[in-house]
N, CA, C and O atoms as a GROMACS GRO file, in nm:
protein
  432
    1UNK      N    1  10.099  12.171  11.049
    1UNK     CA    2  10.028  12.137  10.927
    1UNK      C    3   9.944  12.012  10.950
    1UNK      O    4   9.961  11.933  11.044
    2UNK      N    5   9.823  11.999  10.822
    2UNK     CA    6   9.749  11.848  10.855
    2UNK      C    7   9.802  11.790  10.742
    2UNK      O    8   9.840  11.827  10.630
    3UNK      N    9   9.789  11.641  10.835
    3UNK     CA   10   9.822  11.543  10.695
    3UNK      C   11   9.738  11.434  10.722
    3UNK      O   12   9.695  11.389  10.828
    4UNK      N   13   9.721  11.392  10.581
    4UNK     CA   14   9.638  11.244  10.607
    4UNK      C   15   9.759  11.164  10.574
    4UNK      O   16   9.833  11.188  10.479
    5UNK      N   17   9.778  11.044  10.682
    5UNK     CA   18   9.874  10.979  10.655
    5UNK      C   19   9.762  10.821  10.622
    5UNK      O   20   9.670  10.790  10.698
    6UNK      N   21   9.799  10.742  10.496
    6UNK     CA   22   9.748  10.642  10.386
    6UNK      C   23   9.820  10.505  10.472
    6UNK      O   24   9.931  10.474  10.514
    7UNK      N   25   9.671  10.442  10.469
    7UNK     CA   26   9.708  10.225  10.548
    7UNK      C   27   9.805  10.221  10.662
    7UNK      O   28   9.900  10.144  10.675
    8UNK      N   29   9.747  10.365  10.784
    8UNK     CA   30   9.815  10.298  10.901
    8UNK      C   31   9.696  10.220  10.972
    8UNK      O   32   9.599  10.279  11.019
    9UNK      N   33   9.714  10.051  10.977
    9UNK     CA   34   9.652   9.971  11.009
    9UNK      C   35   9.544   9.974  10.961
    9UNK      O   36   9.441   9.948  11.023
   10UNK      N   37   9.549  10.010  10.826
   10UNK     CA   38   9.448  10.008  10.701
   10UNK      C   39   9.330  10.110  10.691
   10UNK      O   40   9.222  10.081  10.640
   11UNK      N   41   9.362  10.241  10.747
   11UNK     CA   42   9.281  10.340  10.752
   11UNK      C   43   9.425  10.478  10.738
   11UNK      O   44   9.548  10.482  10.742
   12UNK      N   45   9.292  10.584  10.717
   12UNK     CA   46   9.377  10.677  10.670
   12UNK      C   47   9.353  10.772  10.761
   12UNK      O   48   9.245  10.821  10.795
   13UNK      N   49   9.482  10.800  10.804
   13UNK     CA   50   9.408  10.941  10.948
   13UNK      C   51   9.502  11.060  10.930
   13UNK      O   52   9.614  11.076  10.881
   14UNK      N   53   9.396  11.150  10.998
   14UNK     CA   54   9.423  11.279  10.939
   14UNK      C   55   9.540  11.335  11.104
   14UNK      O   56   9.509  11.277  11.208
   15UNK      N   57   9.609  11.396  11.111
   15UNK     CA   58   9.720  11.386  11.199
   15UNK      C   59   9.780  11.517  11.176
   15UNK      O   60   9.781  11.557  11.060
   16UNK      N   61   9.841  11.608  11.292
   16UNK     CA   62   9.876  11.748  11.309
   16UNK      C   63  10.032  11.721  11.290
   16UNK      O   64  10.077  11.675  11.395
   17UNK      N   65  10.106  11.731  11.213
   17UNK     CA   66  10.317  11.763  11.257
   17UNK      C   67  10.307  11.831  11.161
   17UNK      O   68  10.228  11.842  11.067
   18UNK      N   69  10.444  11.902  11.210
   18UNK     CA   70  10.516  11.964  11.131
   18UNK      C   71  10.655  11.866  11.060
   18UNK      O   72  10.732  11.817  11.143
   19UNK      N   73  10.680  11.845  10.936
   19UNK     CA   74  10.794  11.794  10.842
   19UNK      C   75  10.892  11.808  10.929
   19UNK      O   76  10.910  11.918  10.981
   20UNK      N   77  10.982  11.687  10.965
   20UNK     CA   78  11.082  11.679  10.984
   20UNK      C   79  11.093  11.689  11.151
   20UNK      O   80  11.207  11.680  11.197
   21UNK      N   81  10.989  11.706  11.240
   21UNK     CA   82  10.935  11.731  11.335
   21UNK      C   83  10.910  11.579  11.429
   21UNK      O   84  10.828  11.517  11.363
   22UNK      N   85  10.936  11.519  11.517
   22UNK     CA   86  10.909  11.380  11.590
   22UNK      C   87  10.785  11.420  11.622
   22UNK      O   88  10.769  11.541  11.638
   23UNK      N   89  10.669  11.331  11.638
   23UNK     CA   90  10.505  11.364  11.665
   23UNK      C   91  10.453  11.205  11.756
   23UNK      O   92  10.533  11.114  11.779
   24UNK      N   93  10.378  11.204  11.776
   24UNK     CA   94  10.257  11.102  11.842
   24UNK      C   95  10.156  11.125  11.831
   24UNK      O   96  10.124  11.242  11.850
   25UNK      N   97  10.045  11.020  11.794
   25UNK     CA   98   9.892  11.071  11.772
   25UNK      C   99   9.847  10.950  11.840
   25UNK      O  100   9.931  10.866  11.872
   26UNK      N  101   9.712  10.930  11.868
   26UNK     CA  102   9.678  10.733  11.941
   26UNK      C  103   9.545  10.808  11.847
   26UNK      O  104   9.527  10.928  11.826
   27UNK      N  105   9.472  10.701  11.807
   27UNK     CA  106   9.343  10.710  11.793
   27UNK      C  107   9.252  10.596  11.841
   27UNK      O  108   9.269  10.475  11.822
   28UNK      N  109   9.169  10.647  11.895
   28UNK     CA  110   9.070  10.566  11.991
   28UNK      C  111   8.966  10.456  11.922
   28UNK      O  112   8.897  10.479  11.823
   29UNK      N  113   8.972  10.332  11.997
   29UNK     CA  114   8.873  10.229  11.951
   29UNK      C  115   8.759  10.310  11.897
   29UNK      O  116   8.712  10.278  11.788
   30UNK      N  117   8.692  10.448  11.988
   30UNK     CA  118   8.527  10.441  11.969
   30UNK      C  119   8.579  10.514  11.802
   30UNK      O  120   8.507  10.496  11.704
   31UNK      N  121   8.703  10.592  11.791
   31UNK     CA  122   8.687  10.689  11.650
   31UNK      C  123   8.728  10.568  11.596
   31UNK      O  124   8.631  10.529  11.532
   32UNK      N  125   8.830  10.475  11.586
   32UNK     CA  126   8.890  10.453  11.454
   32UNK      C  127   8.843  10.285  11.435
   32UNK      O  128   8.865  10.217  11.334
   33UNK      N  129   8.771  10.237  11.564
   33UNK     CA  130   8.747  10.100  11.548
   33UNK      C  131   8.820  10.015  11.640
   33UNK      O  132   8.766   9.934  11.716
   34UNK      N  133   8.991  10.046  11.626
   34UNK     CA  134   9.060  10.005  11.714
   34UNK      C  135   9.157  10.082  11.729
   34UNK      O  136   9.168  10.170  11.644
   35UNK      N  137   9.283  10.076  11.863
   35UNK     CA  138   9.324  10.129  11.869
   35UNK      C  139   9.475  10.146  11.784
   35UNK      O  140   9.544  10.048  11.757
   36UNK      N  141   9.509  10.270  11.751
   36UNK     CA  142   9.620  10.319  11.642
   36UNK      C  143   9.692  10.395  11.730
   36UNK      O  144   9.642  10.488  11.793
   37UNK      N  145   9.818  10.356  11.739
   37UNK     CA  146   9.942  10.466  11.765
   37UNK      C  147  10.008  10.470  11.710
   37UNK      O  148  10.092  10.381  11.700
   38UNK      N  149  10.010  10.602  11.625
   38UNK     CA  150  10.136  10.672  11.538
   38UNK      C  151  10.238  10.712  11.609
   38UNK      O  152  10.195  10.785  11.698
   39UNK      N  153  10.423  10.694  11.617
   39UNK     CA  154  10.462  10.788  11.600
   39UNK      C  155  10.597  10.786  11.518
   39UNK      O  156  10.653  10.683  11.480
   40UNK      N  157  10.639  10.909  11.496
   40UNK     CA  158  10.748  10.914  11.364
   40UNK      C  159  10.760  11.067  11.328
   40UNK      O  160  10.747  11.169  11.396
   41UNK      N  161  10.793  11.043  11.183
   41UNK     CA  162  10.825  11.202  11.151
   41UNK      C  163  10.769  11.214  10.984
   41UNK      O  164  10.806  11.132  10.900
   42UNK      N  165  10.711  11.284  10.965
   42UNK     CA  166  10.693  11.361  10.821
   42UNK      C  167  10.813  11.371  10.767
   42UNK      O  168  10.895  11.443  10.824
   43UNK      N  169  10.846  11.308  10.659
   43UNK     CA  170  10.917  11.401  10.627
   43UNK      C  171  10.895  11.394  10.467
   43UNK      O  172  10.831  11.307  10.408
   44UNK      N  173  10.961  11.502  10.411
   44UNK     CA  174  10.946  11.565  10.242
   44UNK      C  175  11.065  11.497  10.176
   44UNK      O  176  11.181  11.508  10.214
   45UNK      N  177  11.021  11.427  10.072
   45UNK     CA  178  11.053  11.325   9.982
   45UNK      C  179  11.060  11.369   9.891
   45UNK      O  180  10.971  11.448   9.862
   46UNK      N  181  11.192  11.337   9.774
   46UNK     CA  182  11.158  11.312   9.616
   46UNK      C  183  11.002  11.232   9.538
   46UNK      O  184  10.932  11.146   9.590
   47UNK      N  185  10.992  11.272   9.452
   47UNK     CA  186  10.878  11.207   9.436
   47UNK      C  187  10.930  11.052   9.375
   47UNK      O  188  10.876  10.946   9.404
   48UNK      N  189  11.008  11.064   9.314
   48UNK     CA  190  11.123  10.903   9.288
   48UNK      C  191  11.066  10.799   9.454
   48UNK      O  192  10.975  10.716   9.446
   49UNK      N  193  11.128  10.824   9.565
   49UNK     CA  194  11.110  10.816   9.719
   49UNK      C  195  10.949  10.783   9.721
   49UNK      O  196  10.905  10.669   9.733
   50UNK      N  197  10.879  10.887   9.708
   50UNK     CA  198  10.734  10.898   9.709
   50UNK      C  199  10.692  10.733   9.637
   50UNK      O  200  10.660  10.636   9.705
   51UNK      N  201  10.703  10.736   9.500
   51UNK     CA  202  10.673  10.676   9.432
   51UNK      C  203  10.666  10.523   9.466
   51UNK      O  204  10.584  10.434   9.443
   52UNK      N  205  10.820  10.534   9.547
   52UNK     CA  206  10.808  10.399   9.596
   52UNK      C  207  10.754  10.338   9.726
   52UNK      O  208  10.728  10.220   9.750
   53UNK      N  209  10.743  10.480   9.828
   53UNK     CA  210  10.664  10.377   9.970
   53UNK      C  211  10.537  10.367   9.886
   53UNK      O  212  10.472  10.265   9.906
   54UNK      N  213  10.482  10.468   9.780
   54UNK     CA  214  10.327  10.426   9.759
   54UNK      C  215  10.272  10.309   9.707
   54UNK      O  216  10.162  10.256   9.724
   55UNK      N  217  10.396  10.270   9.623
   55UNK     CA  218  10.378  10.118   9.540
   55UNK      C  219  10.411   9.986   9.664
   55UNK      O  220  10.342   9.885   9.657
   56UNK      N  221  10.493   9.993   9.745
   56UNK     CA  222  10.497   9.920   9.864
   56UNK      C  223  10.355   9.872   9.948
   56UNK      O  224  10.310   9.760   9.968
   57UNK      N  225  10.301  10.014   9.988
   57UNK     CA  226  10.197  10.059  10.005
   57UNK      C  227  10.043   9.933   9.966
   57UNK      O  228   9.968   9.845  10.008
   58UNK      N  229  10.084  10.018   9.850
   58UNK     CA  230   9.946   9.916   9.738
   58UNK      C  231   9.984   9.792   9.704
   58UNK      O  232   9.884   9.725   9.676
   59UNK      N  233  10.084   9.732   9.693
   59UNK     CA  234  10.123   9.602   9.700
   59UNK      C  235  10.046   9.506   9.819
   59UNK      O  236   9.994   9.398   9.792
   60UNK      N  237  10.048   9.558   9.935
   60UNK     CA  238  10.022   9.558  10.090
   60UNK      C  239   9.882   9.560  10.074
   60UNK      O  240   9.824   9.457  10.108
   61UNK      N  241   9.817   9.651  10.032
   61UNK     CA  242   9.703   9.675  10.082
   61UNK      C  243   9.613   9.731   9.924
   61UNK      O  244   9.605   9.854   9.929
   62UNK      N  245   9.565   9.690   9.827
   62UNK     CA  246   9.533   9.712   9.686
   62UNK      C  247   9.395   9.810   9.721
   62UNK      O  248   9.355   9.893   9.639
   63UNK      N  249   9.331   9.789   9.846
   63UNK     CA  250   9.211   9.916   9.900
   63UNK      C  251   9.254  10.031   9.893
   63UNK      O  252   9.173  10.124   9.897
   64UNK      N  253   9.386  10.055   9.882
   64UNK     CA  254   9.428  10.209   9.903
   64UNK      C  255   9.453  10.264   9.738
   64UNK      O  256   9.507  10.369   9.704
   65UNK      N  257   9.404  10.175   9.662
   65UNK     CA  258   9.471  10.233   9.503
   65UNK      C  259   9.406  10.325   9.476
   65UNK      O  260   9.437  10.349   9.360
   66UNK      N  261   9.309  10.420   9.520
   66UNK     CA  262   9.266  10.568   9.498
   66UNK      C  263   9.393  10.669   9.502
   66UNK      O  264   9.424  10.766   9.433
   67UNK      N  265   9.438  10.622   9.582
   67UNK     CA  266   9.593  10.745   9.662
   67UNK      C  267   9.678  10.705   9.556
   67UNK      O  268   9.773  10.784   9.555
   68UNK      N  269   9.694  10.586   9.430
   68UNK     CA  270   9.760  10.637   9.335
   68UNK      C  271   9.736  10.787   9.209
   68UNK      O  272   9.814  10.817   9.118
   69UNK      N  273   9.641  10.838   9.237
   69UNK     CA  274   9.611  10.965   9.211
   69UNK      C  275   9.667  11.090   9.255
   69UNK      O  276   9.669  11.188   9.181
   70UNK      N  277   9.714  11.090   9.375
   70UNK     CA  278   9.799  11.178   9.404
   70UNK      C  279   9.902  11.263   9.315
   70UNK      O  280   9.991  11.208   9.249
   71UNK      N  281   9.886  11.381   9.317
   71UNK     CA  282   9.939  11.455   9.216
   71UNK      C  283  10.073  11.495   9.317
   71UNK      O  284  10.188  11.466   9.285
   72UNK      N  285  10.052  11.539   9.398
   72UNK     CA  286  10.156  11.648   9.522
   72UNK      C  287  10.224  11.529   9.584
   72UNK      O  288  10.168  11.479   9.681
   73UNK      N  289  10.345  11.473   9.539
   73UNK     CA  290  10.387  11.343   9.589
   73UNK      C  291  10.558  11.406   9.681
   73UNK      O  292  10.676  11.396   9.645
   74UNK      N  293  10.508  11.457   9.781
   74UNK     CA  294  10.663  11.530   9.834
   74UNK      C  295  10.638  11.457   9.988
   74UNK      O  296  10.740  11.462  10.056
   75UNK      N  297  10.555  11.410  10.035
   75UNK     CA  298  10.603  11.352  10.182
   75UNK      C  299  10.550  11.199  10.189
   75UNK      O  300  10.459  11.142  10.128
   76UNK      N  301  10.667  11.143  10.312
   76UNK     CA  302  10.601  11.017  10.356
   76UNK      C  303  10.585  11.036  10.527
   76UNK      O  304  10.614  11.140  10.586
   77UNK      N  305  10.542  10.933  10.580
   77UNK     CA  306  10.565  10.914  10.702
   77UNK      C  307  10.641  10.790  10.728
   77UNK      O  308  10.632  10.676  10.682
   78UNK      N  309  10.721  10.846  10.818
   78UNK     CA  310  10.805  10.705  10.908
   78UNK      C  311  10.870  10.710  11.012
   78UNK      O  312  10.956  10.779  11.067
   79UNK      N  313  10.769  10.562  11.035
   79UNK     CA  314  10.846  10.583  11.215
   79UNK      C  315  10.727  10.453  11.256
   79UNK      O  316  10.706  10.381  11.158
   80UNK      N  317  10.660  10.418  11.365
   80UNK     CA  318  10.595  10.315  11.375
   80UNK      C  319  10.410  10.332  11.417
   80UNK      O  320  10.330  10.412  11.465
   81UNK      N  321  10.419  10.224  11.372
   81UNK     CA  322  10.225  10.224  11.365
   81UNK      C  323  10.249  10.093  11.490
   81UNK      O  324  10.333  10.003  11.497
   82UNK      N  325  10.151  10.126  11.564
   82UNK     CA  326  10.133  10.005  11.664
   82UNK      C  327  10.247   9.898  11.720
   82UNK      O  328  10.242   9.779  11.752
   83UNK      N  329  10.358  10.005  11.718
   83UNK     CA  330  10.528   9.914  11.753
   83UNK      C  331  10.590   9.854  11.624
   83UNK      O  332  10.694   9.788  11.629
   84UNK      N  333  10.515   9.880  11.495
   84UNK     CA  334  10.540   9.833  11.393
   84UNK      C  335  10.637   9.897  11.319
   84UNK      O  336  10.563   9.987  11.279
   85UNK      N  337  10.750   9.924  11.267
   85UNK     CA  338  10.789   9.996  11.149
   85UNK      C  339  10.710   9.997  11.061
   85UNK      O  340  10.636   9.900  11.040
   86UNK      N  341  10.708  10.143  10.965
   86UNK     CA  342  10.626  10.161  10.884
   86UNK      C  343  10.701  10.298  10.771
   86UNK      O  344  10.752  10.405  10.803
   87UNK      N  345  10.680  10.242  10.648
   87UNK     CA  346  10.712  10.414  10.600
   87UNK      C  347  10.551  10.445  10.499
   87UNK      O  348  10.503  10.369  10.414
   88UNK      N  349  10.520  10.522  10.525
   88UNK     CA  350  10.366  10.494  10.454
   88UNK      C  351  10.390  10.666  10.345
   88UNK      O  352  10.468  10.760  10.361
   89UNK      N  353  10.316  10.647  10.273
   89UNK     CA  354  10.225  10.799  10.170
   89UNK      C  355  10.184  10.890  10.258
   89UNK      O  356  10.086  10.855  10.324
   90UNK      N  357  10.232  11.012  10.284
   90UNK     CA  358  10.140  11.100  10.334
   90UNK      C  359  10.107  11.255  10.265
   90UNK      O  360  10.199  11.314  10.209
   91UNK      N  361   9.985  11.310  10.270
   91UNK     CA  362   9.927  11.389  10.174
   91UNK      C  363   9.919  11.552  10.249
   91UNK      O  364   9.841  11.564  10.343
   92UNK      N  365   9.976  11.638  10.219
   92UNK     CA  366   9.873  11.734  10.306
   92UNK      C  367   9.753  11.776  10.345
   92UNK      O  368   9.737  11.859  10.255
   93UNK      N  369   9.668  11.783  10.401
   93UNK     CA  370   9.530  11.814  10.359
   93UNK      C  371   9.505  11.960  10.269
   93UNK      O  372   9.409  11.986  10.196
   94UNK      N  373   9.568  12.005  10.285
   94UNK     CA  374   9.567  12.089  10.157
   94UNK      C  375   9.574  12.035   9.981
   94UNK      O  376   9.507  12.029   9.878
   95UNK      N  377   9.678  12.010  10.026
   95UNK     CA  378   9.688  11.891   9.866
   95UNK      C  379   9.581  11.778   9.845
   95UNK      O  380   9.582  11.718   9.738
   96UNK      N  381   9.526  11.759   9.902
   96UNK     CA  382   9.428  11.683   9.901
   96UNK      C  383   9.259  11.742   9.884
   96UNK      O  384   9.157  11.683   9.847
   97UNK      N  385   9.273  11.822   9.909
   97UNK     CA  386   9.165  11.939   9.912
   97UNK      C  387   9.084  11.986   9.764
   97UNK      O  388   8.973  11.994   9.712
   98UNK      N  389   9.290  12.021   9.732
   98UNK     CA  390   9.263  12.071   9.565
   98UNK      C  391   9.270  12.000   9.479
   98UNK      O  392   9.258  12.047   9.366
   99UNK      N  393   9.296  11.841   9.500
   99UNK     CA  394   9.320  11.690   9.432
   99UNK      C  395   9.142  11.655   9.416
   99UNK      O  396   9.084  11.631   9.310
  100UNK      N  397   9.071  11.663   9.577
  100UNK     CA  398   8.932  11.621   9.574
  100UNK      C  399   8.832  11.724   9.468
  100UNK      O  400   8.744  11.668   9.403
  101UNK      N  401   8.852  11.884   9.455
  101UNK     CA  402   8.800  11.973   9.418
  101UNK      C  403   8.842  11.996   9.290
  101UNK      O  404   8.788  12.086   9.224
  102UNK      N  405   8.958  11.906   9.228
  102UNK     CA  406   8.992  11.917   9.074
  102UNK      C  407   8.837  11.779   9.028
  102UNK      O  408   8.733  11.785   8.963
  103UNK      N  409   8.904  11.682   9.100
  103UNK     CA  410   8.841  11.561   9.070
  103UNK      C  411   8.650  11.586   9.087
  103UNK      O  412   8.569  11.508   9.037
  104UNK      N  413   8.619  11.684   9.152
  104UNK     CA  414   8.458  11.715   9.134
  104UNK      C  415   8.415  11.825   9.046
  104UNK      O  416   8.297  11.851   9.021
  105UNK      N  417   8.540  11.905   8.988
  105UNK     CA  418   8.462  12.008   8.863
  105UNK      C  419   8.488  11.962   8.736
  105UNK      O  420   8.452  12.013   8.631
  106UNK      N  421   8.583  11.812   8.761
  106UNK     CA  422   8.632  11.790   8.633
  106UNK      C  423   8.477  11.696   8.615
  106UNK      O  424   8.429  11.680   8.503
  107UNK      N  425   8.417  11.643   8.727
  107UNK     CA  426   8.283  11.532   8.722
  107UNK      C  427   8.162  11.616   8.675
  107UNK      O  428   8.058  11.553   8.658
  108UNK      N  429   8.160  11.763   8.650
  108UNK     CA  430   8.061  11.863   8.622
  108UNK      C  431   8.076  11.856   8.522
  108UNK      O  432   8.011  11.926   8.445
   0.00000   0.00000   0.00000
């Protein structure tokens, strides 16, 4: 599955695992600016759970308060960003798809 995983090292990247699954991604200076290494696990959350890495989240970083919109609040990610612990918001790109495509017929 894709997911955009929300403020690893203050960008949002879009990343291949499967839930519950151990993964690694790096993203490169020339794509992301600098370099990012994810790794950890998806996994599917209460939205109670949800609710709270996202407010952690935006506490941290108040650029990301769009992603309090999120309707589909069932996964996070955790595990480490750049040797860092981290538990961050993560979205499916699917869910995100039909979140962006509610939010442009509702703008019609």
């Amino acid at each position: 599955m894709k997911f955009l995983i929300y403020n690893a090292e203050g960008l949002t990247l879009p990343v291949e695992a499967e839930p519950g699954l151990p993964f690694n991604f790096e993203c490169g200076e020339e794509e992301c600016g600098k370099i990012v290494r994810i790794s950890g696990v998806i996994i599917q959350v209460s939205e109670d759970r949800f609710t709270e890495v996202l407010s952690r989240t935006l506490e941290e970083n108040p650029d990301f308060s769009r992603i309090s919109e999120i309707t589909a609040r069932n996964y996070i990610f955790s595990g480490e960003v750049n040797g860092k612990k981290v538990e961050l918001p993560a979205e499916t790109l699917e869910d995100f798809a039909k979140r962006f495509m509610e939010e442009v017929l509702v703008l019609r």
